[in-house]
DSSP file (Angstrom, degrees, kcal/mol; ACC not computed):
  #  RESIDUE AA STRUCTURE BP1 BP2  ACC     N-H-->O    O-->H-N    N-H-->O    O-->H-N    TCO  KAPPA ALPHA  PHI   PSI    X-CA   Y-CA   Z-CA
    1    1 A X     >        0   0    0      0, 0.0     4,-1.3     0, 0.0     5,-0.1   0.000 360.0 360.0 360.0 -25.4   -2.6   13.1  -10.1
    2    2 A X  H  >  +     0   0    0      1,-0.2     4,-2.1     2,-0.2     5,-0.2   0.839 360.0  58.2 -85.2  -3.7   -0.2   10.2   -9.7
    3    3 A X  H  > S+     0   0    0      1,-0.3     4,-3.5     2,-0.2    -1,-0.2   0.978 100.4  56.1 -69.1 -48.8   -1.7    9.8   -6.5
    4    4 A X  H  > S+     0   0    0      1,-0.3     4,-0.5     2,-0.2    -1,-0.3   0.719 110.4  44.1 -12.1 -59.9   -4.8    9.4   -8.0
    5    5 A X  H >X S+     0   0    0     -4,-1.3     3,-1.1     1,-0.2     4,-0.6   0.881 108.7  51.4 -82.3 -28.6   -3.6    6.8   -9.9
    6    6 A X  H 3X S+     0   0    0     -4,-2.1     4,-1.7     1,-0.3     3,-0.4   0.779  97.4  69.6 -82.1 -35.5   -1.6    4.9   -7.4
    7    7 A X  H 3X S+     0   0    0     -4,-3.5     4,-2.2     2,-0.2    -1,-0.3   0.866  89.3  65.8 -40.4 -50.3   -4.9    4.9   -5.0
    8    8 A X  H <X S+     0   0    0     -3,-1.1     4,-0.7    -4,-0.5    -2,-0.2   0.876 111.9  37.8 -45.9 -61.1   -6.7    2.1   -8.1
    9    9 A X  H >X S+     0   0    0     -4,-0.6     4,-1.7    -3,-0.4     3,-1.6   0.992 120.5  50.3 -58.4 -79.8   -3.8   -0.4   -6.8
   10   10 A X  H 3X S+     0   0    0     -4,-1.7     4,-1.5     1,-0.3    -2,-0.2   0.587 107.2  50.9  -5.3 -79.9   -4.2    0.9   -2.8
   11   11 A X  H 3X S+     0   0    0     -4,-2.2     4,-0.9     1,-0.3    -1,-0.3   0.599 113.2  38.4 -55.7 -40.1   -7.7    0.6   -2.4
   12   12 A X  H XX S+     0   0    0     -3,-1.6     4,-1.5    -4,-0.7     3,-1.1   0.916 111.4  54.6 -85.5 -30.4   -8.3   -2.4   -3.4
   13   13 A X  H 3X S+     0   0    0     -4,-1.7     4,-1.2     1,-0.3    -2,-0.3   0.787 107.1  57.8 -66.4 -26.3   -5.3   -4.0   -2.0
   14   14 A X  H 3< S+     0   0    0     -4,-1.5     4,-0.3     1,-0.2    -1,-0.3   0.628 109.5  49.3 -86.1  -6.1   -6.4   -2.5    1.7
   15   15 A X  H <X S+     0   0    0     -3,-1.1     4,-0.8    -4,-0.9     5,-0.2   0.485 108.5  40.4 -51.5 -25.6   -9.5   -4.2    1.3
   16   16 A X  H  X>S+     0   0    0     -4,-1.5     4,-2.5    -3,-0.2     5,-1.2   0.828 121.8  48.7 -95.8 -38.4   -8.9   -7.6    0.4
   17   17 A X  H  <5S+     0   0    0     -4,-1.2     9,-0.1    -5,-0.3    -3,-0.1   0.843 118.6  40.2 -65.6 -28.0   -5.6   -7.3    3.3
   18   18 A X  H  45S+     0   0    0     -4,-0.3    -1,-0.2     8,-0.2    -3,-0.1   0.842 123.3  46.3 -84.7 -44.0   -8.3   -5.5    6.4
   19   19 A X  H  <5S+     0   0    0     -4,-0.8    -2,-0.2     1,-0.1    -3,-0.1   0.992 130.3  14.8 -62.2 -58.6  -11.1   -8.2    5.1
   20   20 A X  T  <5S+     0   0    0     -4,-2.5    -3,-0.2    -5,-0.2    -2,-0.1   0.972 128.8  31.2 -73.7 -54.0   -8.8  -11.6    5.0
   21   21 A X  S   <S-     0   0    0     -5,-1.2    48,-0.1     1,-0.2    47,-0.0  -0.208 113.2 -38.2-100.5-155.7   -5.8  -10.9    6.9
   22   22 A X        -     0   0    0      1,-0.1    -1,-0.2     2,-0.0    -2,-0.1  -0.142  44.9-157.2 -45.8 122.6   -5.0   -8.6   10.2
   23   23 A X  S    S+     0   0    0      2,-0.1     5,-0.3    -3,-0.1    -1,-0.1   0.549  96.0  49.6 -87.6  -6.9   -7.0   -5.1   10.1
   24   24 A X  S  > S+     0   0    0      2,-0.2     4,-0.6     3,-0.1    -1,-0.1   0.771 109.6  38.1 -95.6 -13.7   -4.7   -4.0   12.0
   25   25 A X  H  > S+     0   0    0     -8,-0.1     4,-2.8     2,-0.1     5,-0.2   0.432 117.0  61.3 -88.1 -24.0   -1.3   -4.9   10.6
   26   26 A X  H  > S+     0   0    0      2,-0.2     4,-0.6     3,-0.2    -2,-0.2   0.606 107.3  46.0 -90.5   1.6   -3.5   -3.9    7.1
   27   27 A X  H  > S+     0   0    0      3,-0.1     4,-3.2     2,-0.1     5,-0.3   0.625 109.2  51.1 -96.8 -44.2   -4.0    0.0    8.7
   28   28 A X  H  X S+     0   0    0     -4,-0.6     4,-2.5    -5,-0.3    -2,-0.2   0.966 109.6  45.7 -74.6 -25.8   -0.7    0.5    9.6
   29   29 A X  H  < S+     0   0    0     -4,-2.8     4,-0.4     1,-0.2    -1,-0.2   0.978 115.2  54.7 -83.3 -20.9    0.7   -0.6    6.1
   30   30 A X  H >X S+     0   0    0     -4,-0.6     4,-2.0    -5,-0.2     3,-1.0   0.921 110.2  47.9 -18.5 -52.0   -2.4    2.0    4.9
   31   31 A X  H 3X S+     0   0    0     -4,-3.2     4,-1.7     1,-0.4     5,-0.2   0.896 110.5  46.7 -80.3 -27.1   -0.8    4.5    7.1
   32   32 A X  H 3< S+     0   0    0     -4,-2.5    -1,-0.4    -5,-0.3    -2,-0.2   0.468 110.2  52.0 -89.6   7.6    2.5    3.9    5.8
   33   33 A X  H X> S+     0   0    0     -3,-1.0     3,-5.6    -4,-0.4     4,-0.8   0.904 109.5  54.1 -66.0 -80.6    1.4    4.0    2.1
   34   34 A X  H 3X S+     0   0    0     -4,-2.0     4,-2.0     1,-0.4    -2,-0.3   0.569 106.8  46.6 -64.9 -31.4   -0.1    7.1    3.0
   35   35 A X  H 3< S+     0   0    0     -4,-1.7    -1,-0.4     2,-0.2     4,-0.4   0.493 110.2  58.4 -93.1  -0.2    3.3    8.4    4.5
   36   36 A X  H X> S+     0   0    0     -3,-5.6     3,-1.3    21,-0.2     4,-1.0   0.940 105.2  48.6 -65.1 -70.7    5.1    7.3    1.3
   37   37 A X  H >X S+     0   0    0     -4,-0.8     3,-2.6     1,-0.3     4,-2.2   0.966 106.9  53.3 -47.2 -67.4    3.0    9.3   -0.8
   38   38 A X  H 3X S+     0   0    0     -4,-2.0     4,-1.6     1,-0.3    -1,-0.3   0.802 109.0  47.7 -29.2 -43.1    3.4   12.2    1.1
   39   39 A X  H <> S+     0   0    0     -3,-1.3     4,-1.2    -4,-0.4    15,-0.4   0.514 108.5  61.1 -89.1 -20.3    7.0   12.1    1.0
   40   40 A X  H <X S+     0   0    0     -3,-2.6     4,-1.9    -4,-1.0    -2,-0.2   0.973 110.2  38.2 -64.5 -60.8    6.5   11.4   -2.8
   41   41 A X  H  X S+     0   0    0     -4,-2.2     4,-2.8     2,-0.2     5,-0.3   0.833 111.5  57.6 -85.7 -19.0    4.9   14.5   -3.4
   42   42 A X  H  X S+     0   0    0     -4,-1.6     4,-2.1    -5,-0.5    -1,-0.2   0.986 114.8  40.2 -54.2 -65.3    7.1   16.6   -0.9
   43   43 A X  H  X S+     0   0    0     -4,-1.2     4,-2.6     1,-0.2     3,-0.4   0.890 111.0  54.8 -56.9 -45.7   10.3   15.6   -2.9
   44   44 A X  H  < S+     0   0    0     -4,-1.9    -1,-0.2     1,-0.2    -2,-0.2   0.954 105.2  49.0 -60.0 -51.5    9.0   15.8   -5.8
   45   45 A X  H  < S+     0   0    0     -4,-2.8    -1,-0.2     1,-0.2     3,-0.2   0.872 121.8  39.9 -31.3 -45.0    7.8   19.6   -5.4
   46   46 A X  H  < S-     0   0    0     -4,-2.1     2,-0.4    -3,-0.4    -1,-0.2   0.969 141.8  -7.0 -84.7 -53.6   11.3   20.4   -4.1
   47   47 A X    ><  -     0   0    0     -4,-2.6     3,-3.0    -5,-0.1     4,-0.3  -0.861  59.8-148.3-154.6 103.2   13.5   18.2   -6.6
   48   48 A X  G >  S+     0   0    0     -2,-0.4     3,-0.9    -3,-0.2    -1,-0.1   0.763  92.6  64.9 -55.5 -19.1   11.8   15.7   -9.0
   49   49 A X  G 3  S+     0   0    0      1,-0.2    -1,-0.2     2,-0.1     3,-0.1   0.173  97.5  51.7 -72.8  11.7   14.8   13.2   -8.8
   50   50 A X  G X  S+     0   0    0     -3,-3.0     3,-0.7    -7,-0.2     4,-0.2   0.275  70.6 100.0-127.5  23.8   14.5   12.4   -5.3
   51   51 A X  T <>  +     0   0    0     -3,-0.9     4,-1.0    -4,-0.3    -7,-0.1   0.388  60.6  95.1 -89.2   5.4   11.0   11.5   -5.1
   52   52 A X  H 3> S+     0   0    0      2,-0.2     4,-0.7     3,-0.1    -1,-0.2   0.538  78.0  57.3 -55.8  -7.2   12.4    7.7   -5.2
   53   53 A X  H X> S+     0   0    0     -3,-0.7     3,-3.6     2,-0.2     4,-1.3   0.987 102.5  48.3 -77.7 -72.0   12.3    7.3   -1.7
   54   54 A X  H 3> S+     0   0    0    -15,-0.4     4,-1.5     1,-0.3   -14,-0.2   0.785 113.4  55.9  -4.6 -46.8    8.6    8.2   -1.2
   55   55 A X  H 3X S+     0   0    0     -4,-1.0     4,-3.6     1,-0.3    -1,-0.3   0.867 109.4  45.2 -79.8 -19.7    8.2    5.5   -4.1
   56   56 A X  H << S+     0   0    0     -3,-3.6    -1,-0.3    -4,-0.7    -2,-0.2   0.830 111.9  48.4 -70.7 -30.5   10.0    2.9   -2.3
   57   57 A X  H  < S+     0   0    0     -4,-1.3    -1,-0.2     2,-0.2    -2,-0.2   0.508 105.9  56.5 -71.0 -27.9    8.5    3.5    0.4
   58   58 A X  H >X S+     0   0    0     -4,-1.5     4,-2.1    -5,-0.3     3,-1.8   0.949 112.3  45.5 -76.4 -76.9    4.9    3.4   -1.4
   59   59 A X  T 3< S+     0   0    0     -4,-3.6    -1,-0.2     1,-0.3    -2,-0.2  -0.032 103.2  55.6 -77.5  39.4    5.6   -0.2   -2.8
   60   60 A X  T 3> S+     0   0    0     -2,-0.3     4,-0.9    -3,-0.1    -1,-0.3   0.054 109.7  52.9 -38.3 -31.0    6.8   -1.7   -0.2
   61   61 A X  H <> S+     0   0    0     -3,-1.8     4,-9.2    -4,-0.2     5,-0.5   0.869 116.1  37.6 -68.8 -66.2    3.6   -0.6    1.4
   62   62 A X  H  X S+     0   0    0     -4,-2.1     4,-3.3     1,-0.2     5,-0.5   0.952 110.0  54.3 -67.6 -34.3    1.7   -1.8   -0.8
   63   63 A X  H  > S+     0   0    0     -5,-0.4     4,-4.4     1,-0.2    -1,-0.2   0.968 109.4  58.0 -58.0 -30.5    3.4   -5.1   -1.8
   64   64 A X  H  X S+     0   0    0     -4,-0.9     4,-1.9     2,-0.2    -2,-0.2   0.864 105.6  45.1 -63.0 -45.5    3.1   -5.7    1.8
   65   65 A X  H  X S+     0   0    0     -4,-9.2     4,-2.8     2,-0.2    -1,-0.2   0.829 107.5  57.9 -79.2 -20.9   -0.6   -5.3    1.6
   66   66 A X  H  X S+     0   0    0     -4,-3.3     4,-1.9    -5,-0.5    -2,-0.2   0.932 108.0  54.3 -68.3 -52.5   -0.8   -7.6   -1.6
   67   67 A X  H  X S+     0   0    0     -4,-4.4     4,-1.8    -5,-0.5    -2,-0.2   0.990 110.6  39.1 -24.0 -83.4    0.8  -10.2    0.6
   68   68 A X  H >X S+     0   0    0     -4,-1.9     4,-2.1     2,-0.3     3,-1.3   0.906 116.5  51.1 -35.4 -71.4   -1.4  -10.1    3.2
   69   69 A X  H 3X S+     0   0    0     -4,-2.8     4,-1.3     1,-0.3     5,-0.2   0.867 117.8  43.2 -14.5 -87.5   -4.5   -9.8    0.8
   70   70 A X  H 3X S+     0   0    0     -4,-1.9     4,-1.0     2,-0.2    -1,-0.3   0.469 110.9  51.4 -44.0 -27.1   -3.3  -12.7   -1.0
   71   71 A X  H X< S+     0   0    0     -4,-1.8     3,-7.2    -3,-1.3     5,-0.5   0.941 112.5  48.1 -80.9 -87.5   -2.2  -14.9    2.0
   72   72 A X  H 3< S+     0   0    0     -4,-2.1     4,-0.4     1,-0.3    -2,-0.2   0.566 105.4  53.5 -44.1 -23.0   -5.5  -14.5    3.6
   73   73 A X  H 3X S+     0   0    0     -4,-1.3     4,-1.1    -5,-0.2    -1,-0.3   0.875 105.3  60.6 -73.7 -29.4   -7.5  -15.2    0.7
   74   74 A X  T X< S+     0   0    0     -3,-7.2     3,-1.1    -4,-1.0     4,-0.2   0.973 104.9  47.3 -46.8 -67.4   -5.5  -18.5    0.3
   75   75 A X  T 3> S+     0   0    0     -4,-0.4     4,-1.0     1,-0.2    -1,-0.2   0.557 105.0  54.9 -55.0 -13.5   -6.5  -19.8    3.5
   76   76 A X  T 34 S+     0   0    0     -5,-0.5     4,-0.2    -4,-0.4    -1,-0.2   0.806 111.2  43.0-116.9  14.9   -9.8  -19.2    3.4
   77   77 A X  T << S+     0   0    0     -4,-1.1    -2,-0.2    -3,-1.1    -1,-0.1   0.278 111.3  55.9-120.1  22.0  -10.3  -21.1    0.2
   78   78 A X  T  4 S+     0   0    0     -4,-0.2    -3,-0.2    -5,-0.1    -2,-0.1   0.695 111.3  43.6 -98.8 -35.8   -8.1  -23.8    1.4
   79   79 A X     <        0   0    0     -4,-1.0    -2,-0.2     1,-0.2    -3,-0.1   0.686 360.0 360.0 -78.7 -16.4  -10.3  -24.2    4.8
   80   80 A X              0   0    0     -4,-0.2    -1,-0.2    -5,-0.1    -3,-0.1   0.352 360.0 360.0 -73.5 360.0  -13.5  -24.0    2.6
Protein backbone atom coordinates (compact mmCIF):
# COMPACT_ATOMS: atom_id res chain seq x y z
CA UNK A 1 0.00 0.00 0.00
CA UNK A 2 2.63 2.60 0.65
CA UNK A 3 3.82 1.94 -2.65
CA UNK A 4 0.68 2.78 -3.90
CA UNK A 5 0.84 5.83 -2.41
CA UNK A 6 4.36 6.85 -3.22
CA UNK A 7 3.54 6.00 -7.10
CA UNK A 8 0.84 9.64 -7.01
CA UNK A 9 4.36 11.59 -6.51
CA UNK A 10 6.37 9.01 -9.16
CA UNK A 11 4.18 9.11 -11.94
CA UNK A 12 3.79 12.22 -12.42
CA UNK A 13 7.25 13.33 -11.70
CA UNK A 14 8.48 10.59 -14.56
CA UNK A 15 6.41 12.28 -16.89
CA UNK A 16 7.05 15.78 -16.75
CA UNK A 17 11.25 14.56 -16.37
CA UNK A 18 10.90 11.74 -19.88
CA UNK A 19 8.64 14.74 -21.56
CA UNK A 20 10.98 18.03 -20.77
CA UNK A 21 14.25 16.77 -19.82
CA UNK A 22 16.43 13.43 -20.87
CA UNK A 23 14.15 10.15 -21.29
CA UNK A 24 16.86 8.49 -20.74
CA UNK A 25 18.54 9.88 -17.63
CA UNK A 26 14.49 10.09 -16.57
CA UNK A 27 14.28 5.90 -16.97
CA UNK A 28 17.13 5.17 -15.26
CA UNK A 29 16.03 7.40 -12.16
CA UNK A 30 12.47 5.36 -12.84
CA UNK A 31 14.51 2.32 -12.54
CA UNK A 32 16.19 3.28 -9.55
CA UNK A 33 12.94 4.45 -7.73
CA UNK A 34 11.81 1.25 -8.66
CA UNK A 35 14.91 -0.49 -6.95
CA UNK A 36 14.32 1.75 -3.86
CA UNK A 37 11.05 0.54 -3.41
CA UNK A 38 11.85 -2.89 -3.64
CA UNK A 39 14.40 -2.68 -1.09
CA UNK A 40 11.77 -0.75 0.99
CA UNK A 41 9.49 -3.49 1.04
CA UNK A 42 12.23 -6.30 1.43
CA UNK A 43 13.50 -4.59 4.70
CA UNK A 44 10.63 -3.84 5.84
CA UNK A 45 9.15 -7.51 5.69
CA UNK A 46 12.31 -8.69 7.46
CA UNK A 47 12.83 -5.72 10.08
CA UNK A 48 10.52 -2.56 9.86
CA UNK A 49 13.44 -0.32 11.19
CA UNK A 50 15.68 -0.76 8.39
CA UNK A 51 13.50 0.06 5.67
CA UNK A 52 15.26 3.66 5.70
CA UNK A 53 17.58 2.79 3.20
CA UNK A 54 15.02 1.80 0.48
CA UNK A 55 13.41 5.26 1.52
CA UNK A 56 16.54 7.09 0.85
CA UNK A 57 17.05 5.66 -1.86
CA UNK A 58 13.33 6.27 -3.14
CA UNK A 59 13.73 10.12 -2.63
CA UNK A 60 16.64 10.68 -3.95
CA UNK A 61 15.13 9.04 -7.02
CA UNK A 62 12.52 10.97 -7.12
CA UNK A 63 13.85 14.41 -6.10
CA UNK A 64 16.16 13.71 -8.85
CA UNK A 65 13.30 13.34 -11.21
CA UNK A 66 11.51 16.63 -9.80
CA UNK A 67 14.76 18.32 -10.81
CA UNK A 68 14.81 17.31 -14.07
CA UNK A 69 10.90 17.77 -14.55
CA UNK A 70 11.30 21.12 -13.19
CA UNK A 71 14.49 22.21 -15.05
CA UNK A 72 13.08 21.27 -18.30
CA UNK A 73 9.89 22.89 -17.94
CA UNK A 74 11.88 26.12 -17.13
CA UNK A 75 13.53 26.21 -20.23
CA UNK A 76 10.95 25.71 -22.32
CA UNK A 77 8.91 28.49 -21.07
CA UNK A 78 11.91 30.67 -20.96
CA UNK A 79 12.59 29.93 -24.93
CA UNK A 80 8.82 30.40 -25.59
Amino acid sequence: MNTLEASVMFLPALWLAGAYGDPAWAAGFGAFWLVGRVLYAVMHARDAQRRGEGFVITLLALSALLVQGGWGIAKALLAA
